[in-house]
C-alpha positions, 0 to 999 in steps of 0.5 A: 500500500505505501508503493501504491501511495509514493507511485500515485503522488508522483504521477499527481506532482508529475500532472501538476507540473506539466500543467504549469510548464504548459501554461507557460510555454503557451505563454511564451510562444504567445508573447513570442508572436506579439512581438514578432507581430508588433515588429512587422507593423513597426517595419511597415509602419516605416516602410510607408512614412518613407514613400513618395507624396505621389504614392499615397494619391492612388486609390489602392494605398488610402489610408483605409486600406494601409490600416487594415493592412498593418492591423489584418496581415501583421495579425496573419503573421504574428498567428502564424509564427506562434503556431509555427513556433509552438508546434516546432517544440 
């Protein structure tokens, strides 16, 4: 009987310390992913400062669309490098 309880809390503090590791390796890859996000909306960010006067005239590049470009796509690739990241682990 004292096997049975040194087996069964060993496998209660193994489950309670996967739960905290995984919590934070969740955490992790999601800050990994915001700042990998927020870094491509800076890049662009600049990127579109340092255009021509002309360029921002076209109907294809008003303000707009350049919003939802850097919230929309910067978000696609701020998600696809924490799941990328997540599941190369």
């Amino acid at each position: 009987m004292r096997e049975v309880n040194f087996w069964a809390l060993l496998m209660t503090i193994a489950a309670i310390a996967y739960g905290i590791l995984s919590f934070v390796a969740k955490w992790a890859f999601s800050q990994v992913g915001s700042n990998i996000g927020k870094g491509c909306q800076q890049v662009l960010y600049k990127s579109l400062l340092t255009k021509d006067l002309g360029w921002h005239d076209h109907l294809e590049h008003s303000a707009g669309i350049m919003t939802v470009v850097l919230s929309k796509d910067t978000g696609l690739v701020e998600g696809a490098a924490t799941e990328g990241s997540a599941t190369s682990m």
